[in-house]
N, C-alpha and C positions, 0 to 999 in steps of 0.2 A: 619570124622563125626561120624562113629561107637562108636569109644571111647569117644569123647564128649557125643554124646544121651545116652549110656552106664552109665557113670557118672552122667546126671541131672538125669535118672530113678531112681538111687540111692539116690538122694536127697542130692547129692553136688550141690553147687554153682560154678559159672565160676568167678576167679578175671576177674580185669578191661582189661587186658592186652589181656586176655584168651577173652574175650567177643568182645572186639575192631577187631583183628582177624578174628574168626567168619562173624563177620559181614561183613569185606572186602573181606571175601571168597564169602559169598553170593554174593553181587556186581557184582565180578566177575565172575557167573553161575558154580563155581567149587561144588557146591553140586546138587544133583537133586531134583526137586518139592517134593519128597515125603517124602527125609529129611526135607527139608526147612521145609516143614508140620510140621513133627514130634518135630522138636526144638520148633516152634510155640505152639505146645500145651506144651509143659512142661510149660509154663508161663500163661497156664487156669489153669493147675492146682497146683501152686502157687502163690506167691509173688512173683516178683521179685525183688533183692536186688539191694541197690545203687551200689555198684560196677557194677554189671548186668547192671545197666541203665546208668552207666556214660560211661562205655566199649563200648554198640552199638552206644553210642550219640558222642563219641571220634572219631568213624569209621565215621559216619556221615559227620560230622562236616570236617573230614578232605578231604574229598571226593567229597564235596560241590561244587557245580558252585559258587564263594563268586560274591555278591549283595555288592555294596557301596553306601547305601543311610542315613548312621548313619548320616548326618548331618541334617535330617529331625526330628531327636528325634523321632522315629514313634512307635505305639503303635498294638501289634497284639493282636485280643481277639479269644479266641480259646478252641473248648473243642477236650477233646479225643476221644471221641466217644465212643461207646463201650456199652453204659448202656442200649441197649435193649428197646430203649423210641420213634425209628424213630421220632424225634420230625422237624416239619419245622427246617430251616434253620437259627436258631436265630446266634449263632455269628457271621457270615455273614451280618446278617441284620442290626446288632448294631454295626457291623464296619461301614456303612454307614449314620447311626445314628450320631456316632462320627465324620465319616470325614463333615459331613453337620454342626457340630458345628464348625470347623474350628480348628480342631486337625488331626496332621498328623498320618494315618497309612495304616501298611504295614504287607496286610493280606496275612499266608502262610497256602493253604490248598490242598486239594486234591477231588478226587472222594469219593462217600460215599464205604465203605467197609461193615460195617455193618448196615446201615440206606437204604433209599431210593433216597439220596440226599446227598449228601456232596457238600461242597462249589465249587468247580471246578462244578458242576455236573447245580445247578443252575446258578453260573455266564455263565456257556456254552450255556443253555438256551436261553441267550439275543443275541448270535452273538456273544459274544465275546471271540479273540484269543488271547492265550497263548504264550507268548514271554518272554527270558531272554535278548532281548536286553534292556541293560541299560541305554541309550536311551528315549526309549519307557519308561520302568519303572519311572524314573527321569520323564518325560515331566506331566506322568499321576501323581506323586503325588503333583509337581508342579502347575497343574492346577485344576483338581478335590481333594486334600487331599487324597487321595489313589492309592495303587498299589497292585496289587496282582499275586502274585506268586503259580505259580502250581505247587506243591512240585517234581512232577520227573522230571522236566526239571531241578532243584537245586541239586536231591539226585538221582545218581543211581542205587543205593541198592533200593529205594521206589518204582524206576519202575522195577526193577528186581523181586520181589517179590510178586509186582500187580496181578498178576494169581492166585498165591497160594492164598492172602488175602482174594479174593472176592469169588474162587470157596469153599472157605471154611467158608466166609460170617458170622465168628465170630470176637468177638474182638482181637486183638492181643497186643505184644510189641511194636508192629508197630504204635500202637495208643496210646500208651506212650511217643514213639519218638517226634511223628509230633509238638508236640507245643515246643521243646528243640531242634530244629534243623531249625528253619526258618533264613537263611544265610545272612540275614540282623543282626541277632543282635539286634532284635529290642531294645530299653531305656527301653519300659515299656509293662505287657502283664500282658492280665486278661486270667487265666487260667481255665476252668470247667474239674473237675475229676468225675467217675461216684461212688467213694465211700472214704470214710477215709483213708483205709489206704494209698490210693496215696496222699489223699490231705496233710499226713504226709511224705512221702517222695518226692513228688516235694517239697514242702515247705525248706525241708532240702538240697536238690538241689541246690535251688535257691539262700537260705541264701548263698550258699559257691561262689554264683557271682556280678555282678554287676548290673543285670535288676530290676525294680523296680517293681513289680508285685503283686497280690493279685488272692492265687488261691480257689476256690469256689465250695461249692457242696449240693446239694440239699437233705436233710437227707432221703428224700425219694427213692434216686438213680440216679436223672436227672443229669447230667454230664453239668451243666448249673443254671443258678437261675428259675428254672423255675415257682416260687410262686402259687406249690401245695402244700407247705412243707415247714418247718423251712429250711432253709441253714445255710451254714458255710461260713465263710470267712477270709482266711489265709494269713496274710500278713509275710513281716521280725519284727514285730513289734507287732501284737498280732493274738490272733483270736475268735471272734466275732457270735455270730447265733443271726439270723434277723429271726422273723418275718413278713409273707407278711404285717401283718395289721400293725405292726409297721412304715413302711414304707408309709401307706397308700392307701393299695393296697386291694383288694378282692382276696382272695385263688382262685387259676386257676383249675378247671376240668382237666384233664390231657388229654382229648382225644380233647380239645380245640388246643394242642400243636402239634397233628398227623400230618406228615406232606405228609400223602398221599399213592400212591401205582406207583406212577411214579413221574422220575425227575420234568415234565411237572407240577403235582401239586403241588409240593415244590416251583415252580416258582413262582403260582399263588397267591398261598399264602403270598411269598415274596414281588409281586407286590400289593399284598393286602394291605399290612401294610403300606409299602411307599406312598402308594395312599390315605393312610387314609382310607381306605374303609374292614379294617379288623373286627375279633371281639376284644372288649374293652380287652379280656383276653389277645391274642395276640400281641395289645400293650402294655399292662401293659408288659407285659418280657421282650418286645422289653426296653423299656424304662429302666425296671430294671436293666439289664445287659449293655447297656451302659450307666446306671449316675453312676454305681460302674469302670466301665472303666476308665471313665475322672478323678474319685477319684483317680484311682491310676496312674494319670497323673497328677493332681493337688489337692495333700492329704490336704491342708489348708483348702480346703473347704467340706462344711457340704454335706452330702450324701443328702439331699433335694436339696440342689442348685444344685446338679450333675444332679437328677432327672428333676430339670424346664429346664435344659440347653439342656439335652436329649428329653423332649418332646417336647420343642419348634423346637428345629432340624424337628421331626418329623411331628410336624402338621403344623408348618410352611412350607412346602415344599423343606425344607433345603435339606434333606437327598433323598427326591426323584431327586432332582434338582442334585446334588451331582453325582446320581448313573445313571442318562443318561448322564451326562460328563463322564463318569468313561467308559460307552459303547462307545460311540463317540470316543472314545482317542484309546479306547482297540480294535477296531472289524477292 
């Protein structure tokens, strides 16, 4: 490991091979925490290059607990995290959003690292347990439209490295992984980046596979649609800045978006929205980010139709109805 951190200090890169490597060393506890650390920040303080990200996503990937649910078509929505915004728990919220329209998906997340909440952190909240039985997974997205997967029970490296992430409570490469390694495979995934130049290198990622996806950033920094701010939005086909008002929305205050100082208030908040009982800004994102979901699950139709289909989910009691099956099935 001396030589490897030796050579990024220098401001070389690792090919794909060199990085893949790496990372199954981590896995394996063959470096100590204070390396781990140190690789870790070489990638605050640059970019990391696609070979770099396709290298630890190779190690990943092979190392997988593999999930077989591709005959659901299912759809993950997911940000990186990372942007410094603690925001409630919205792709979480708009997975549930989606499965109450009666689209399958199969959401992979974890504890928050650098927020208050991350999605394992809320869905733990309700009771409910974390299981790779495939089983289990298949029953839940057979009968509620969702499954959710808690990324270190699929990646061992993700739980090997848990310590160092959280005691050092910044972003990492780790938070570039997590939406390229959910071991479903999903068909289709809305991806939130917390600045350009990722949303230019997933983009170029993605084009080299087969997922159908659309990934999105908020020109303000929110790693999500969060409608304080123009966003972007990157598909294999083009890319696009929205307007909240275009869309017909009112600009969100950003501390509208906080999602608290504990998991417990990230909950609340979540029960908030589902219950109808949130504020209007709250659901405006909620709803934002999944009518762009469904679009890129059914691109023929108009991003308005996406949006009636996603609020009807929502005020109709689709999606709360949805997410107490989803407890029921999981606890």
């Amino acid at each position: 490991m001396k030589d490897i951190l030796y050579k990024l200090f220098e401001s070389q890169y690792l090919g794909r091979e060199e990085a893949r490597t790496i990372l199954q060393n981590i896995a394996q506890g063959k470096y100590t925490e204070a390396q781990v650390a140190s690789l870790i920040t070489v990638f605050l303080m640059r970019n990391i290059s696609v070979d770099e990200l396709c290298g630890f996503r190779d190690a990943l990937l092979e190392m997988r607990v593999p999930v077989d649910l591709k005959e659901f078509n299912p759809i993950d929505i997911v940000g990186t995290g990372g942007d410094g915004k603690n925001t409630f728990n919205i792709s979480t919220t708009s997975c549930f959003v989606v499965a109450g329209a009666g689209y399958k998906v199969v959401k992979h997340g974890n504890y928050g690292a650098t927020s208050v909440s991350g999605a394992s952190n809320v869905i733990e909240q309700h009771g409910v347990k974390f299981t790779k039985d495939i089983n289990v997974l298949r029953r839940s997205i057979d009968n509620c439209n969702i499954a959710y997967l808690h990324a270190p029970l699929f990646n061992p490296a993700l739980k090997a490295v848990a310590p160092v992430r959280k005691a050092l409570a910044v972003r990492t490469f780790f938070n570039m992984l997590g939406p390229l390694v959910n071991p479903v495979f999903p068909t289709y995934q809305l991806l939130g980046v917390y600045n350009l130049p990722l949303l230019r290198l997933y983009n170029y990622v993605y084009q080299k596979g087969e997922t159908k996806y659309a990934v999105v950033h908020s020109l303000d920094g929110y790693d999500e649609i969060s409608l304080t701010a123009e966003f972007k939005v990157a598909n294999r086909y083009s890319e696009t800045i929205y307007t909240p008002e275009q869309l017909g929305f009112k600009r969100v205050c950003g501390k509208d978006l906080d999602g608290g100082v504990t998991p417990a208030d990230a909950a609340t908040i979540f029960d908030n929205v589902l219950n109808n009982k949130a504020l209007e800004s709250q659901k405006s994102v909620i709803i934002a980010n999944s009518a762009f979901a469904i679009n890129v699950i059914e691109p023929d139709k108009k991003i308005e139709e996406c949006m009636a289909i996603a609020k009807e989910s929502l005020e109709s009691g689709k999606a709360l109805k949805t997410f107490k099956k989803f407890v029921e099935l999981n606890s």
